[in-house]
N, C-alpha and C positions, 0 to 999 in steps of 0.2 A: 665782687669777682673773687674768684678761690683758681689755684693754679693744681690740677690735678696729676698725676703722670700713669701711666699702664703699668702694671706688674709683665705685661707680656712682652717677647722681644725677641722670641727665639723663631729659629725656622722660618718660615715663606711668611712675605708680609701680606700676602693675597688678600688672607682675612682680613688685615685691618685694612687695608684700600678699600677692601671691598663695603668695609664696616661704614670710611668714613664717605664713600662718594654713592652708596647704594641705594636706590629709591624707597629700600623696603628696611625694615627694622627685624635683629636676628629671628623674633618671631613671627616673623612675615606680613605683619600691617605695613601698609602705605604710606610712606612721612610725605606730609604736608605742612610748609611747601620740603621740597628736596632740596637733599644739600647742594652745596656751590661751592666750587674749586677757587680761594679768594688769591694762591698762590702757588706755582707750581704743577709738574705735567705725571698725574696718578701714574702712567704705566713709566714712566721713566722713571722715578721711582719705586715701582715696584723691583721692575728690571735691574736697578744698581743694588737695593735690597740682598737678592737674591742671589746674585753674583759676589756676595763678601764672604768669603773664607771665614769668619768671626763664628764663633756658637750664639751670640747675642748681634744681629743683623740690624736691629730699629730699635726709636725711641719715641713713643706715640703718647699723647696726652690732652691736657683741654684748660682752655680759659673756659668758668661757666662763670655766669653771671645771672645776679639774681632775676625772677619772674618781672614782668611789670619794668624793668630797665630794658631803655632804647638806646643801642648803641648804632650810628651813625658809621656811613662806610668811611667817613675820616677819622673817625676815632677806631676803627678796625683797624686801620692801616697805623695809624703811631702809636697803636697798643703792640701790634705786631714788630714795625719795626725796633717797640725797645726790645722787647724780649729778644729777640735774635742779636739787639746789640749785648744784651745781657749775657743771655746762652751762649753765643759765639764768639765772645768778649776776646778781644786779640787777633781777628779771623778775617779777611776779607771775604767779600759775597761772594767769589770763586773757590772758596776752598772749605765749603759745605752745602748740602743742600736740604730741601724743608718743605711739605707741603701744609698749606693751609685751605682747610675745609671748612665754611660755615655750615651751622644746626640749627634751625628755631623749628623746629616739628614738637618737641617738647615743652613749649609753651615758654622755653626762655632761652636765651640769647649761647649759644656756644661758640668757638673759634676751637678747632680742633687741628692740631698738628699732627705730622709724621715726618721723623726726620734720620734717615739712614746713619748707621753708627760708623762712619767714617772721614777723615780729613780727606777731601779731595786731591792734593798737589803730593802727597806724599802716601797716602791708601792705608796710613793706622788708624787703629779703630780710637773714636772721638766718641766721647760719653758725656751729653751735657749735664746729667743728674747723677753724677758720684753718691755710694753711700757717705754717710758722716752729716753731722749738723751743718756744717759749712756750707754746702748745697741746699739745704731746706732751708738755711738762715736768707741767703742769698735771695731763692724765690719769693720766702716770706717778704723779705723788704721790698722787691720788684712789684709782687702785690700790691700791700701796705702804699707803696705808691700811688699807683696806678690808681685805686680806692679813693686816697686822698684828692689825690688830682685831677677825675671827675666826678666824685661824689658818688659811687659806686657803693652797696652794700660791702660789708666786711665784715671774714666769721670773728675778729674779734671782739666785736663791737659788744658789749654785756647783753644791748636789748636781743640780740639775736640766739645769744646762746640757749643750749635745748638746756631741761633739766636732767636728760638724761638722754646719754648718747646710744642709739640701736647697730647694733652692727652691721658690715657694708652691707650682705647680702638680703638682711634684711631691708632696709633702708630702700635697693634697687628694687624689693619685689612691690614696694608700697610705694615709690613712685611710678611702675609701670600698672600696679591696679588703680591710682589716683588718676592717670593720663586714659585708663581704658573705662573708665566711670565704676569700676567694682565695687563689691563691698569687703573688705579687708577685717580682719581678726584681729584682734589685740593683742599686743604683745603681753608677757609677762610683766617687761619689764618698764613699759608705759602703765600698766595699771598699777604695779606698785609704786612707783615715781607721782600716779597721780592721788594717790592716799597719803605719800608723805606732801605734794603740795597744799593739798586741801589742810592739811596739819599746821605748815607753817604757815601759810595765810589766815589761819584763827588766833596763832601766837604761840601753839602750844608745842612746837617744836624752833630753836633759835639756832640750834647750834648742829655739827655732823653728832655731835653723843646724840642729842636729842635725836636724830636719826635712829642712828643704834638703839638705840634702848625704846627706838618704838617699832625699828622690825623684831627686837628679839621678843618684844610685848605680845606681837603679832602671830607667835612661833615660828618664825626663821630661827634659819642658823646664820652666825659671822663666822665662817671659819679663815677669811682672810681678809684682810684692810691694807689701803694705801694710800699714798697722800693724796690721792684724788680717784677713791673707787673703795666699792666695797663687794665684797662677795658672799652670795645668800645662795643658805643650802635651804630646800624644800624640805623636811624630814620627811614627807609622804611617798614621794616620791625620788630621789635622793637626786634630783636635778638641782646644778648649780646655774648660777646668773651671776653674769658681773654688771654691777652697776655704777655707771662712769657718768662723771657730767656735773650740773652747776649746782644741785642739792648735793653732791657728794665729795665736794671738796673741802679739805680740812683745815685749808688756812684760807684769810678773809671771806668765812662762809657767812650769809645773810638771807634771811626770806624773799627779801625784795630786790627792785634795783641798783645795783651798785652806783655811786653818784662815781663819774669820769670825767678830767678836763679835755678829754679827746670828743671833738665835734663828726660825730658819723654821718653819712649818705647825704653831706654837704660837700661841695669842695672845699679844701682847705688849703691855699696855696703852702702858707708858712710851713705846716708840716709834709707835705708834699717836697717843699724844697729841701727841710732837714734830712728827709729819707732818702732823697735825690743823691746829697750827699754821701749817706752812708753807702747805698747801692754803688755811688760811683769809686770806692776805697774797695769795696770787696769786688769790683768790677775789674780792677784795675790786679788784684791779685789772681784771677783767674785769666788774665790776657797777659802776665809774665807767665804762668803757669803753660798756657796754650801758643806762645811764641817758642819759649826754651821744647817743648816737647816735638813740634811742628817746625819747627829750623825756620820761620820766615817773620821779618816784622811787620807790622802792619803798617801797610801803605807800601810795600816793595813788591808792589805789581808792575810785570814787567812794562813799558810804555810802547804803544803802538810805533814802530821805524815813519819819521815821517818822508812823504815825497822826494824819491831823489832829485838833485838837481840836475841842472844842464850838464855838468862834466860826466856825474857817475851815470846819467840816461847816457849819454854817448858811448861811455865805456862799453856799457850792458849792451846798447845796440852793434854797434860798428870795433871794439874791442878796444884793446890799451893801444896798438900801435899808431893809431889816428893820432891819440893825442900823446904830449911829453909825457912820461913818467914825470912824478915828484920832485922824487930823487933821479940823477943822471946814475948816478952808480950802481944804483939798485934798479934790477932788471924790473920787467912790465907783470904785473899779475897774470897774465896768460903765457908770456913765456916760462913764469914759473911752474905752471900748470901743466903747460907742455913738457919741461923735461921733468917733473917728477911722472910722469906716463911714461914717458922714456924708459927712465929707471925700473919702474916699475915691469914694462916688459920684459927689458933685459934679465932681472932677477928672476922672471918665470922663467926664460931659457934657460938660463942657466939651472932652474931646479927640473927640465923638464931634460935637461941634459945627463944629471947626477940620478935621478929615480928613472926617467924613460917615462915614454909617452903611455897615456892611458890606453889601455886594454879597448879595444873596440866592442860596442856592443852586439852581444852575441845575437845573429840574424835568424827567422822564420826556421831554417833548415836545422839551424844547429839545436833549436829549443827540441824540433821534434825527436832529434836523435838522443839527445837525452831523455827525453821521455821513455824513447823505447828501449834504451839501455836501462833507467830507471826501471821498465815492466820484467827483461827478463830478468834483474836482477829480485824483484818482487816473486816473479816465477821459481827461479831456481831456492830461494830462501821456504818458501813454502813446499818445495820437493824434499828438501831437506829436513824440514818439520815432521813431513810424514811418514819420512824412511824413521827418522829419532823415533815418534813417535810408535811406530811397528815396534822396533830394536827395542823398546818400552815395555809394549804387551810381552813380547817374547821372554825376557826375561822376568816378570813378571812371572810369568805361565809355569817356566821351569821353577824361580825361588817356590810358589807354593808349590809347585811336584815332590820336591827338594824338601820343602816341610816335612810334607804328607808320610815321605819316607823316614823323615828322621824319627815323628813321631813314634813309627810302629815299628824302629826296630829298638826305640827307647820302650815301649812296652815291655818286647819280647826278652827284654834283656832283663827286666823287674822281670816279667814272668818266670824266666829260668831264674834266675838268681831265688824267689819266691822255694820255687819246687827242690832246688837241692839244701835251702835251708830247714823245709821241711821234713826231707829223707833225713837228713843228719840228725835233727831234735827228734825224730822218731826210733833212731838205731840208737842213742843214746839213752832213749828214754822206756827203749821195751826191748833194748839190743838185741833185734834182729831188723833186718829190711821188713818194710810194708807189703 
C-alpha cells in the first residue's frame, strides 16, 4: 500500500466528487465495477467544500494497493479508522469531516478520500498534510505499518524497486494504455536503463562510475550527477533526461539484490508493533499540536443533559410556585424571570420617554404624494437644464460672433499699420510720396 495525496485543492470540489463517486473515468470509459461511498455524504461535502472562505477549500488523496491484493471490508474499515486516528490525531469525530470512496475498476484495490480543509467546532482552516518532512515521515510510518501488519506490498521493499524511475505523467499515460490494452512507445529512459541492466547482469558494470563511463562510451553527455540520479544530454538532439532509480544510486549500489533483514508482503507482527510505536510518539505530537491550535481536548465533548427528574419535570410543567424553592430566601426562578421583564419594560419607558415614540409608518397616501412631489421636482429640474442649456447656445453664438469681429479688425489694423509703413520707407527711400 503507498499513501498518495493530490497536488489540487483549490476552487470548487465538484471535480474531485465528481472524479471520486462518477461512474465514468475523465476520459469517458465506464468503471467497472463503480465506485462506492465506504464513508460519508458526497454533496454534503461538496456543499461545506465550497462554502469555506480558504483559497485551498480540500485535501483529496488515496490508499492504492498493490494489483492481486484482497483487501477485506474489515480491513477497509481499521485501515480507515487508523488513518483518521492518525490524520486527525487530537480531534474528535465531530470536529472534522472525510469522505471515503472505494476504486477497483483499475484492476487493484484503492480507498480514496476527500476531506474539507476545516476544524469543524471552531471553522479554521485544518490541513492534515503540512509541507516539511515531518508529515511525509508521519505517513511513511502509518504506511510502513499498515504493510507490516497485513503483509501488504511496500515501495520500500528492494525486490520492488524499478531501476529506473519515469515520471508522473508519464507513468499515468502507461497505466491508462496498459488498462485500455494499447500498445505504448518506449520511453528513452527505459531503453537506456535497459542496456545498462543487460551490462550489469554480465558483470561488466559493478559500480554508478561503471555507469558513467558507459553512457559517456555510448556518446552521451553527464552534465549533472547526484547522489541518486544522473543527467544525460543527447548531443543530437540537445534533449536532456534525468535518470533516477536503483541503478543510479551512488551509495550501496549493486547489480543484484540487495540482501534485507526486513521480511516483505508477510505479516510481521514484531515490526508492525515497533512502528506502532513510533507512529504513536509522532501521533501524539501532532494532537498537542491540533488541541493547542483548536482550543479543545480530546474527549471534552460536551455530554448529552440526561432526563429530568420528578422535581425539575414539575418545575418545567406547573412552575416553581408548586413546589418549595431550595432556598427560602432566594426567590423562585420564575419570579426571577418575571421581574427582570418588569425591568425590562420599565427601561423601554423610560427610553421611549427620553427619545419619543417611533415615527409611524408612512401610509398608501403619503408614498403617492411623495412621488408626485418627487416628479414635479424631476420636472422643474429638467426646465431648468433646458433654459441653462439655451442660455449655453446663446452665448456660445455671440463669443464666436465676438471672434469673428475681433479677427478682422485685428487684420485691418496689420493691414493699416502694413500701408503707412510702406508710405514712409518709400518717402525715405525716393523722398517723395508714391
Amino acid at each position: 500500500m503507498i499513501v498518495g495525496f493530490s497536488k489540487y485543492g483549490t476552487g470548487s470540489a465538484r471535480a474531485a466528487v465528481k472524479y471520486l463517486t462518477g461512474p465514468t473515468n475523465p476520459d469517458g470509459t465506464q468503471r467497472q465495477p463503480v465506485p462506492m461511498v465506504l464513508r460519508g455524504e458526497p454533496e454534503f461535502l461538496l456543499r461545506l467544500c465550497d462554502s469555506l472562505p480558504f483559497e485551498k477549500k480540500y485535501k483529496s488523496g488515496v490508499l492504492s494497493f498493490a494489483p492481486g491484493e484482497v483487501i477485506t471490508p474489515a480491513m477497509e474499515q481499521a485501515i480507515m479508522d487508523e488513518f483518521e486516528r492518525v490524520a486527525f490525531a487530537g480531534l474528535d469525530r465531530d470536529q472534522y469531516a472525510i469522505l471515503w470512496v472505494r476504486h477497483s475498476h483499475a484492476q487493484h484495490h484503492e480507498l480514496n478520500f476527500l476531506i474539507p480543509r476545516v476544524e469543524l467546532t471552531s471553522l479554521r482552516s485544518l490541513n492534515i498534510d503540512p509541507p516539511g518532512k515531518q508529515s511525509q515521515q508521519l505517513f511513511d510510518t502509518f504506511r510502513s505499518m499498515i504493510n507490516a501488519e497485513y503483509g501488504l506490498a511496500d515501495p520500500d521493499d528492494p525486490a520492488r524497486a524499478r531501476d529506473v524511475s519515469v515520471p508522473n505523467h508519464l507513468a499515468k499515460q502507461q497505466a491508462t494504455d496498459k488498462r485500455r490494452g494499447n500498445a505504448r512507445k518506449a520511453d528513452l529512459r527505459e531503453t537506456i536503463t535497459e542496456a545498462i541492466r543487460q551490462e550489469a547482469d554480465a558483470g561488466r558494470i559493478t559500480d554508478r562510475t561503471g555507469v558513467e563511463c558507459y553512457l559517456l562510451a555510448q556518446g552521451y553527455e553527464i552534465p549533472r550527477t547526484g547522489k541518486d540520479y544522473l543527467t544525460v544530454l543527447i548531443p543530437a538532439t540537445g534533449e536532456r533526461v534525468r535518470l533516477k532509480g536503483g541503478l543510479y544510486q551512488r551509495d550501496d549500489w549493486q547489480a543484484g539484490e540487495r540482501p534485507t533483514p526486513v521480511c516483505y508482503n508477510v505479516p510481521d507482527p514484531e515490526r508492525a508493533a515497533a512502528l506502532a510505536a513510533t507512529l504513536e510518539a509522532m501521533a501524539a505530537t501532532r494532537a498537542a499540536y491540533h488541541q493547542q491550535r483548536y482550543g479543545r481536548q480530546r474527549g471534552d465533548t460536551p455530554e448529552r443533559t440526561p432526563d429530568p427528574d420528578l422535581d425539575t419535570h414539575l418545575r418545567q410543567e406547573l412552575g416553581d410556585e408548586t413546589i418549595d424553592p431550595p432556598d427560602p430566601k432566594q426567590p423562585s426562578p420564575s419570579r426571577q424571570k418575571r421581574e427582570r421583564r418588569r425591568r425590562t419594560a420599565r427601561a423601554i419607558a423610560e427610553e421611549d420617554k427620553t427619545y419619543g415614540q417611533r415615527p409611524a409608518l408612512p401610509t398608501v397616501h403619503d408614498v403617492r404624494a411623495l412621488l408626485e412631489r418627487a416628479r414635479h421636482r424631476y420636472a422643474d429640474a429638467l426646465a431648468h437644464l433646458d433654459r441653462a442649456t439655451r442660455r449655453y447656445h446663446r452665448t456660445a453664438y455671440r463669443f464666436a460672433a465676438g471672434h469673428r469681429r475681433f479677427v478682422a479688425a485685428r487684420q485691418g489694423i496689420a493691414a493699416a499699420l502694413t500701408a503707412d509703413l510702406e508710405r514712409e520707407w518709400w518717402e525715405r527711400f525716393y523722398g517723395h510720396e508714391r
